[in-house]
C-alpha positions as CSV (number, residue, x, y, z in Angstrom):
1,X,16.4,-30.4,-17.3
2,X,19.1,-33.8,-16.6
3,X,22.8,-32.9,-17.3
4,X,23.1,-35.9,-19.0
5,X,20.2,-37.9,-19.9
6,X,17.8,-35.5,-22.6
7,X,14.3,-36.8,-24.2
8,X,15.7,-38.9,-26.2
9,X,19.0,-40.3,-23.8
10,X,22.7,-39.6,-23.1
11,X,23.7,-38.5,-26.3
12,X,27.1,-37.0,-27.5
13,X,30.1,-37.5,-29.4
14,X,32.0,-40.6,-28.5
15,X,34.8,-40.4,-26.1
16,X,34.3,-36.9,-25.8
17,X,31.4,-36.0,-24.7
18,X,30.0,-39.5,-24.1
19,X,32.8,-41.7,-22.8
20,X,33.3,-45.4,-22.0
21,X,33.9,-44.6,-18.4
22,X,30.3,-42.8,-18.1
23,X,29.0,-46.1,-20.0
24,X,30.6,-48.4,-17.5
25,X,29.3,-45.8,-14.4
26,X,26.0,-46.3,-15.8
27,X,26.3,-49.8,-15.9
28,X,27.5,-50.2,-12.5
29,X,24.6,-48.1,-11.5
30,X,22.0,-50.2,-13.3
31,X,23.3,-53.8,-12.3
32,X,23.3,-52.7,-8.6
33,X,20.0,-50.6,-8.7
34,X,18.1,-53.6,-10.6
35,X,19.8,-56.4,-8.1
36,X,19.2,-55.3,-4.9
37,X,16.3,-58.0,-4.4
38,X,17.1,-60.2,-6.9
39,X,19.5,-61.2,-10.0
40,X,18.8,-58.1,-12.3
41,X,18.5,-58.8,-15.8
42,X,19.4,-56.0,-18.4
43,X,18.9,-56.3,-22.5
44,X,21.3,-54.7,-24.7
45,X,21.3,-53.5,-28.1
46,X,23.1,-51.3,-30.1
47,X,23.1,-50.1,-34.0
48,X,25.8,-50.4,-36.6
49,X,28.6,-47.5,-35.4
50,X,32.2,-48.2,-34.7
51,X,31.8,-47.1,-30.8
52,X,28.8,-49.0,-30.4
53,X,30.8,-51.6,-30.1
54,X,33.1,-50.6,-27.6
55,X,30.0,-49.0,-25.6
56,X,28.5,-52.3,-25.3
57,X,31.4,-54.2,-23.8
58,X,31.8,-51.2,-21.3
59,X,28.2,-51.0,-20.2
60,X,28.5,-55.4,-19.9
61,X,31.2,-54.9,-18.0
62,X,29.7,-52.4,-15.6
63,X,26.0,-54.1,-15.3
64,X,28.2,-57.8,-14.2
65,X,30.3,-56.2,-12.1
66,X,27.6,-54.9,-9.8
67,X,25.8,-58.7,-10.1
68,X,23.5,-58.4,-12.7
69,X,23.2,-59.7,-16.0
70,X,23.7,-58.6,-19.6
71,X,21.8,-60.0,-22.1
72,X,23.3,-58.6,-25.8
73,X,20.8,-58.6,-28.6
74,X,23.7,-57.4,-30.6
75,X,23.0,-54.9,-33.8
76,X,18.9,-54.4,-33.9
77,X,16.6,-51.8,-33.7
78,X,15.5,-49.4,-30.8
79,X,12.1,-50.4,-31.1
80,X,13.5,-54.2,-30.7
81,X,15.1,-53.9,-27.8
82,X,11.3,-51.9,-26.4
83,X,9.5,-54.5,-27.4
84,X,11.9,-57.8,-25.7
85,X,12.5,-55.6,-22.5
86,X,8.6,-55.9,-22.0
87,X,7.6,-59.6,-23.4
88,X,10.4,-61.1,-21.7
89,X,10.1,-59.5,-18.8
90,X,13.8,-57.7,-17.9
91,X,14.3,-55.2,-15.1
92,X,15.2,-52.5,-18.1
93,X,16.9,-52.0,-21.6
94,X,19.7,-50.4,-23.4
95,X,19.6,-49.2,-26.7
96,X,23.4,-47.9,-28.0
97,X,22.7,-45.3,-30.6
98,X,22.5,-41.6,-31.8
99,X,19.5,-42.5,-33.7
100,X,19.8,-40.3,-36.7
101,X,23.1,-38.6,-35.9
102,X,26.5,-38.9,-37.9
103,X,28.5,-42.1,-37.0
104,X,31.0,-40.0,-34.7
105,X,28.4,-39.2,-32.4
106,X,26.6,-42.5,-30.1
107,X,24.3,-42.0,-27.0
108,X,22.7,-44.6,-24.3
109,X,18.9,-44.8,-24.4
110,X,17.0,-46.7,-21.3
111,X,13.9,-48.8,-21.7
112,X,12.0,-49.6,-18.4
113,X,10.5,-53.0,-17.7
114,X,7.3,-51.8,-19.9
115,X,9.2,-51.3,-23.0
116,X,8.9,-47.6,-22.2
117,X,11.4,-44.4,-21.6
118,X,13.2,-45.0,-18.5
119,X,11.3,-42.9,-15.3
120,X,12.9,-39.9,-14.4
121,X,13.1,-40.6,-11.2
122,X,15.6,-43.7,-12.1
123,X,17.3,-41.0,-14.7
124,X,18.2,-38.7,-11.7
125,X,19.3,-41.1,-9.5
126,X,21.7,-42.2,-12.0
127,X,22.7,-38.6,-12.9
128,X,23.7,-38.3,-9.2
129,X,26.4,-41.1,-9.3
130,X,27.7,-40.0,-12.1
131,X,28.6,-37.0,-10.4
132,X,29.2,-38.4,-6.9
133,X,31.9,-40.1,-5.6
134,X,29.5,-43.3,-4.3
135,X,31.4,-46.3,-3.9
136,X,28.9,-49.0,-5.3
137,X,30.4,-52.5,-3.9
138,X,31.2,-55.1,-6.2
139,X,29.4,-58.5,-7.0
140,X,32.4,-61.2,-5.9
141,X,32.4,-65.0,-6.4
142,X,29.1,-66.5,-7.8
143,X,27.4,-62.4,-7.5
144,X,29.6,-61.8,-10.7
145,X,26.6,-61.4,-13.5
146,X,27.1,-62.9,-17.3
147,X,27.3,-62.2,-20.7
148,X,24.3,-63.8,-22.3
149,X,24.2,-64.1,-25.8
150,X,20.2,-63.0,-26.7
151,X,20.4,-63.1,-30.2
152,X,17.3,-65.1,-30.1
153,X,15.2,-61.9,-29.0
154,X,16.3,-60.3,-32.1
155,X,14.6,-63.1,-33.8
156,X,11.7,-63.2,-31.7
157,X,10.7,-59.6,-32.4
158,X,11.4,-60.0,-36.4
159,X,8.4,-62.8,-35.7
160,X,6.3,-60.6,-34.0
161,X,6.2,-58.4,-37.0
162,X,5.8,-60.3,-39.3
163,X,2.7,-62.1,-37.1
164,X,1.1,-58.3,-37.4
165,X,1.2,-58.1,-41.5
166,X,-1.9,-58.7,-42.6
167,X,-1.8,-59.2,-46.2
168,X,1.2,-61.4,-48.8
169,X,2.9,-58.3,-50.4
170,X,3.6,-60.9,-53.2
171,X,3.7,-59.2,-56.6
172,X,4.7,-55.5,-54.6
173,X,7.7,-54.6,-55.6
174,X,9.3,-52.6,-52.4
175,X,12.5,-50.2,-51.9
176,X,13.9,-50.0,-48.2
177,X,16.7,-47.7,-47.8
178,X,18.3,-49.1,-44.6
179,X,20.5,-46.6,-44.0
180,X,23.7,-48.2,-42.7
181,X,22.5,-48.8,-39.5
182,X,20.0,-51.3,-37.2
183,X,17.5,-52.0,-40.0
184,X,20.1,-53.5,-42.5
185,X,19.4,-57.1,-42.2
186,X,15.5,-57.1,-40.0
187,X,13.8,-55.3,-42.6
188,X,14.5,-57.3,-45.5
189,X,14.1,-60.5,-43.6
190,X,10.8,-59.0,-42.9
191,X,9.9,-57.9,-46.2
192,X,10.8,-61.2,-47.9
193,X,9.2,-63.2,-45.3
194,X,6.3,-61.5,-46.6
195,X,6.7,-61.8,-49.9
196,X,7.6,-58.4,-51.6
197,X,10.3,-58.0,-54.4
198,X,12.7,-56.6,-52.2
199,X,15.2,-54.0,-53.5
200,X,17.9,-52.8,-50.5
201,X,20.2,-49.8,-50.4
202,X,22.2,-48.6,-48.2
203,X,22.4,-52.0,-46.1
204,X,26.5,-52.4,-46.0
205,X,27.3,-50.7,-42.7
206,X,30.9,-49.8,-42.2
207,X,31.3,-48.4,-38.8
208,X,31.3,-45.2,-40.2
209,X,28.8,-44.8,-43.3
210,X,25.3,-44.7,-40.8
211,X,23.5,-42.0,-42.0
212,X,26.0,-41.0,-44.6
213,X,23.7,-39.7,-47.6
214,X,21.1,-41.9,-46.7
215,X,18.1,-42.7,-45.1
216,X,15.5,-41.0,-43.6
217,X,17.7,-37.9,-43.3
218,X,18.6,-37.9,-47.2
219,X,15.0,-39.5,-48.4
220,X,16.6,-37.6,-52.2
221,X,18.6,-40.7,-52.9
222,X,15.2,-43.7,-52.4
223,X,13.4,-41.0,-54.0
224,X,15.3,-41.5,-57.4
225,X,15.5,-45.1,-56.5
226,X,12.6,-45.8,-56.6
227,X,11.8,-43.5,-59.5
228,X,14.2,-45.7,-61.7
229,X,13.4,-48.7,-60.8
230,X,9.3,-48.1,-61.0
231,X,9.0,-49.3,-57.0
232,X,5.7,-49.8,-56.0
233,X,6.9,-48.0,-52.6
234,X,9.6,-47.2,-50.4
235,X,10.5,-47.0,-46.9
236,X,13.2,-44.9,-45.6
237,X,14.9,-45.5,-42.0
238,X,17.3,-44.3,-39.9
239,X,20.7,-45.4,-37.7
240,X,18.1,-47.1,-35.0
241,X,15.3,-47.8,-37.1
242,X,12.2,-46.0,-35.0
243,X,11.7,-43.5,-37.7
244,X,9.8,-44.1,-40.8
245,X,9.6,-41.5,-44.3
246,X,7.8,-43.4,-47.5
247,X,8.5,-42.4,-51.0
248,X,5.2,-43.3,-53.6
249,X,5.0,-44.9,-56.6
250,X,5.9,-41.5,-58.1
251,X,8.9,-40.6,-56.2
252,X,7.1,-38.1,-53.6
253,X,8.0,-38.2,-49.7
254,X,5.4,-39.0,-47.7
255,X,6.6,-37.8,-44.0
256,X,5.6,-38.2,-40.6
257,X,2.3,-36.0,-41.6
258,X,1.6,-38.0,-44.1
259,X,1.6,-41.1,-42.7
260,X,-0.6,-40.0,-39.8
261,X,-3.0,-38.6,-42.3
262,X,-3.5,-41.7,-44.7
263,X,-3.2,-44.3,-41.4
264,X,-5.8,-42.1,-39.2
265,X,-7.8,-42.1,-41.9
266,X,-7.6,-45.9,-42.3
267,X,-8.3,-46.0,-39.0
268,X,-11.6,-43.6,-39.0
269,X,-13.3,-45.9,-41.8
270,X,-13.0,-48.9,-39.5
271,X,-13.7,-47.3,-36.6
272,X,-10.8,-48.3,-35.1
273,X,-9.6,-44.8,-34.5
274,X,-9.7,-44.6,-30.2
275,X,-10.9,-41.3,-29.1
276,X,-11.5,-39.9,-32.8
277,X,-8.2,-38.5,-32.2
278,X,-4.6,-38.3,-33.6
279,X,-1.9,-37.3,-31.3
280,X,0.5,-34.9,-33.5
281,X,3.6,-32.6,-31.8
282,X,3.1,-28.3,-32.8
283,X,5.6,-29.3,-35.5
284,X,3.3,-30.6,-37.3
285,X,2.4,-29.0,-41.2
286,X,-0.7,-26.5,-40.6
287,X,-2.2,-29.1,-43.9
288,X,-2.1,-31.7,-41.5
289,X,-4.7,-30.0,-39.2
290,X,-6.4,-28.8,-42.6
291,X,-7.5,-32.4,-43.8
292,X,-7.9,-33.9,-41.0
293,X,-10.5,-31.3,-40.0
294,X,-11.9,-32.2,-43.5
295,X,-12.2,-35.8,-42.7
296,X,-13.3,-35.0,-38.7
297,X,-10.7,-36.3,-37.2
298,X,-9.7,-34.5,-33.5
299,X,-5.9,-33.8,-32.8
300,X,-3.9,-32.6,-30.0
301,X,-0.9,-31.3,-30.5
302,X,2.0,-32.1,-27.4
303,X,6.1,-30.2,-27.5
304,X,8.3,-31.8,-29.9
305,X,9.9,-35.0,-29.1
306,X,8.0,-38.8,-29.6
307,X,8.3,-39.2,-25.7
308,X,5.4,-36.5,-25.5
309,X,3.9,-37.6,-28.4
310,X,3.5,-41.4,-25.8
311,X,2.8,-39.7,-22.9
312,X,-0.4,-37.8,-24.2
313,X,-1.6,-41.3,-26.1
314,X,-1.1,-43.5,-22.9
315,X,-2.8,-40.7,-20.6
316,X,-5.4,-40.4,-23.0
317,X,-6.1,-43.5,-24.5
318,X,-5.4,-42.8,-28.1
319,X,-3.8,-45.3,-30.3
320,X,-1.9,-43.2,-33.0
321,X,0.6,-40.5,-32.4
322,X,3.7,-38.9,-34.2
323,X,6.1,-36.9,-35.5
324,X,7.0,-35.1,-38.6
325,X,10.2,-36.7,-38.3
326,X,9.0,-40.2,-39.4
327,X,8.9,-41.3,-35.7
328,X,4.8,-43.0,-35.6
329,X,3.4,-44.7,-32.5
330,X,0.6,-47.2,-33.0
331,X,-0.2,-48.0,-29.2
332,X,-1.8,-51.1,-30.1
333,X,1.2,-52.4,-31.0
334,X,4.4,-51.0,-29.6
335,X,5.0,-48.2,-26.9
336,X,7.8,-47.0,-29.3
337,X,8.1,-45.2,-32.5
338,X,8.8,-48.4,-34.9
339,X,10.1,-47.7,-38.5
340,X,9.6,-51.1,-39.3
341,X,6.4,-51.6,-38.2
342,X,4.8,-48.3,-39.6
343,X,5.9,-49.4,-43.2
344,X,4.1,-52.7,-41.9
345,X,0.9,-50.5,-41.4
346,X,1.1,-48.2,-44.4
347,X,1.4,-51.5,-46.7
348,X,-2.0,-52.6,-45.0
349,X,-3.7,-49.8,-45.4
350,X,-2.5,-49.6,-49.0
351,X,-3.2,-53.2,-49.7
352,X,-6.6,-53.3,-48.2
353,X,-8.1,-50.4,-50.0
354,X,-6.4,-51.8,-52.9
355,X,-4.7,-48.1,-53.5
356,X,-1.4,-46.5,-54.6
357,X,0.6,-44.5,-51.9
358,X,0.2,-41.2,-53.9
359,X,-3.9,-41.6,-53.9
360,X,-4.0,-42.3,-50.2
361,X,-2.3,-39.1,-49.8
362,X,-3.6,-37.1,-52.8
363,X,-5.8,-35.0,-50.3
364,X,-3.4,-33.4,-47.9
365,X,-2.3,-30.8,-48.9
366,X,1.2,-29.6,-47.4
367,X,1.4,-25.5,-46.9
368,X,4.9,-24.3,-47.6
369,X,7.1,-23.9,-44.3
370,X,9.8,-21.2,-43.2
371,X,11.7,-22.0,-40.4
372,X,14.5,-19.7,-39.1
373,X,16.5,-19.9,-36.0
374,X,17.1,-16.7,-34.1
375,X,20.4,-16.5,-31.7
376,X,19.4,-14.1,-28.8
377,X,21.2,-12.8,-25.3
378,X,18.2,-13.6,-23.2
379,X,15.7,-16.7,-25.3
380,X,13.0,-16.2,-22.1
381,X,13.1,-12.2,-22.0
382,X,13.4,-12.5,-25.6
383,X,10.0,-14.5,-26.2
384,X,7.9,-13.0,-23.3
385,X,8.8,-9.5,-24.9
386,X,5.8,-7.5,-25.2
387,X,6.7,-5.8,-29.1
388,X,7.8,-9.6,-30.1
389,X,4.1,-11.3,-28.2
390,X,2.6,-8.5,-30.7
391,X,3.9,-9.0,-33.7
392,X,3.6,-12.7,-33.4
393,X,-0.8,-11.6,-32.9
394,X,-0.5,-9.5,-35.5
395,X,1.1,-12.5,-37.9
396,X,-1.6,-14.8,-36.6
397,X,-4.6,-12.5,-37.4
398,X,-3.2,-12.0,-40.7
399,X,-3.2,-15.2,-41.6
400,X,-6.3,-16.2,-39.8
401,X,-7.3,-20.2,-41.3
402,X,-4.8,-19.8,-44.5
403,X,-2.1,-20.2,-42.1
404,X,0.0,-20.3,-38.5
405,X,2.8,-18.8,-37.0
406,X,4.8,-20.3,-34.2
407,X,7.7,-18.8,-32.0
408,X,9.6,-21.4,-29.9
409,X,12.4,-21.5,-28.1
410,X,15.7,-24.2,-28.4
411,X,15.9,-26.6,-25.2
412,X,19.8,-26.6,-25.3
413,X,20.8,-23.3,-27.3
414,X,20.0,-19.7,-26.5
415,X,18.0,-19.7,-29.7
416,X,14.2,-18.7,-30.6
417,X,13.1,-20.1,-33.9
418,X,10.4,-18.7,-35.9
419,X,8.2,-20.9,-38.2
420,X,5.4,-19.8,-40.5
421,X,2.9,-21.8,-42.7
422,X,1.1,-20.2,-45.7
423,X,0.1,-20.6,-48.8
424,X,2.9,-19.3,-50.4
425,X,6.8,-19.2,-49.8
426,X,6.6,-15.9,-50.5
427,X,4.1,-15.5,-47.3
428,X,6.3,-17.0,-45.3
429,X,9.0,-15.4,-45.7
430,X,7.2,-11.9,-45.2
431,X,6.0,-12.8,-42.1
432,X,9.4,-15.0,-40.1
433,X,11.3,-11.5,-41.3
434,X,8.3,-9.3,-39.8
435,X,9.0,-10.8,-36.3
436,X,11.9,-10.9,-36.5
437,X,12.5,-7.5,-37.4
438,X,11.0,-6.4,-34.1
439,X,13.3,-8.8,-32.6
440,X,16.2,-6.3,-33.9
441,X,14.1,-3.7,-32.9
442,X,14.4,-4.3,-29.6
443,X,18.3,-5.3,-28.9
444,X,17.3,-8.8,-28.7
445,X,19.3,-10.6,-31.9
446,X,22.4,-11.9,-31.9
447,X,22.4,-13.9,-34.9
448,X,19.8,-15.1,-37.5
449,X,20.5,-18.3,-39.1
């Protein structure tokens, strides 16, 4: 595992554990690794938090010092910033935010030339200057980069998606909660372009107020929205807009799951659906696996995180992948979750078929979930235990096809977490507190949250 850089970048609380001098060291590293042959050109973009800003001017500063230059796309999405590193053709991209964290936390995500996560191989190289003491020389004279203003790719990719609606959303009257962050002012420019009634909360960032009671992470408050207002639909986002959760016409969430199940489908009847396959992660609701097996649609199921979600798609050759979360990957169209375009793509599937939200989703059915986190000395003696391997069988043959039981454990925390899926709460609960009983059994608990 990196020290710094995890799946989803160098993330951490600003100026703590996150600083402006490792943003200018990875700058330095980037503007001399990407102009060694030639002038390197790096895209930057950043979401709505108060140390964005001063992340950005540090990373500039670092990428034009070595000789390269920085090309700022200012406050837009992460999925932007994918999407221009590829069509125009730069040696990598930067994306400044914490995605879905509170505003006091930030974190540096790379994009290679392919509009994809950065290689690890470039990831460990630059993990190894940050902890070196490598000199890397300094562009002089005319070798000093620039500061570019790119504004204009902003626009360009606001274009793009709006080029891939299909339908005039005119008489649809649409809620997006934009949730203080990169979203704010792309989405509805979309969404009027196109011709929706649209209603925006949540779009008056602060510095401070991303993700504050809102967005994807607090769906409760579009929910009521768009309950009292008698929406059509709503889409909620988060800080850096790649995740998507929709609300129906009756106030319901429709997550990640959801979205995979009405858009597969979609998909199937067209047969446009590659591989007859969806790509889900094994966080995924057991009633996902349920209707799609219903409609005969294949799965696999990668480790959580939307970066494993791509890599099975792109080694595979399926189009349409995703988390829980809200994060959806339609590999025709982006190598990214995008929360933008997914609402984009649940609108045409909704407007083509002529159907509410609620009916396209009226036959999954989600099982009830208990989840619960399980602080132990030892995570890997604790999960390869032989009473704890049993009980988890014994779980599983109980439930048989009514239900699953998973036992994972934390990538950064000596945790385990226990999840079952059942019919009932009441199910659930039994069995977590049956595995995890053993787990005291055996000396192996520290703490149950």
């Amino acid at each position: 595992m990196s020290k710094y850089f995890g799946t989803d970048g160098f993330r951490g609380e600003a100026n703590v554990t996150l600083t402006v001098d490792h943003a200018f060291q990875v700058g330095r590293f980037l503007g001399w690794y990407y102009s060694r042959d030639h002038k390197g050109q790096i895209v930057i973009g950043k979401d709505t938090r108060r140390s964005s800003y001063m992340f950005e001017c540090a990373l500039a500063a670092g990428i034009t010092a070595s000789g390269a230059d920085a090309c700022l796309m200012h406050v837009t999405t992460t999925p932007s910033v994918s999407y221009i590193s590829k069509v125009d053709e730069f040696d990598c991209g930067i994306m400044i935010s914490a995605s879905h964290n509170p505003f006091h936390d930030n974190g540096i995500k790379l994009i290679n030339r392919h509009g994809e996560k950065m290689e690890q191989e470039v990831i460990d190289k630059i993990e190894a200057y940050l902890d070196s003491k490598e000199n890397l020389p300094y562009a002089t004279g005319a070798d000093i980069g620039r500061v570019i203003d790119y504004a204009s790719g902003r626009n360009r990719y606001i274009g793009y998606l709006i080029s891939l609606a299909t339908h005039s959303y005119k008489d649809m009257k649409v809620a997006l909660d934009c949730a203080n962050g990169s979203a704010w002012m792309i989405a509805e420019n979309v969404f009027e372009a196109l011709g929706a009634e649209t209603h925006v909360i949540n779009n008056k960032p602060d510095g401070i107020n991303i993700n504050e009671g809102c967005g994807s992470t607090h769906i409760e408050q579009l929910q009521a929205y768009v309950k009292a207002n008698h929406m059509d639909i709503g889409f909620a986002f988060d800080g850096d807009a790649d995740r998507c959760l929709a609300v129906d016409e009756k106030g319901n969430l429709v997550d990640g799951d959801g979205i995979l199940y009405l858009y597969g489908a979609y998909m199937k009847e067209r047969e446009k659906l590659a591989n007859n396959t969806i790509v889900t992660t094994i966080m995924s609701n057991f009633g996902l696996y349920k209707a799609l097996d219903a409609l005969g649609i294949d799965y696999e199921k990668t480790d959580v995180g939307d970066k494993y979600v791509y890599e099975n798609m792109r080694a595979n050759g399926h189009l349409i992948g995703g988390e829980q979360s809200g994060h959806i990957i339609f590999g025709k169209y982006a190598n990214t979750g995008d929360g933008i375009l997914t609402a984009i793509k649940i609108m045409q599937a909704m407007l083509s078929k002529k159907m509410p939200l609620s009916k396209l989703t009226q036959d999954l059915k989600i099982y009830p979930q208990v989840l619960k986190n399980v602080r132990v000395q030892d995570k890997d003696r604790a999960l390869n235990d032989f009473a704890v391997q049993n009980a988890v069988r014994e779980v599983a043959e109980k439930l048989g096809d009514q239900g699953r039981i998973l036992l994972r454990k934390s990538g950064t925390e000596p945790v385990l977490r226990v999840m079952v899926e059942a019919p009932t709460n009441e199910l659930c609960e039994e069995n977590v507190d049956a595995v995890i009983d053993v787990m005291h059994q055996r000396g192996l608990v520290a703490e149950v949250k």
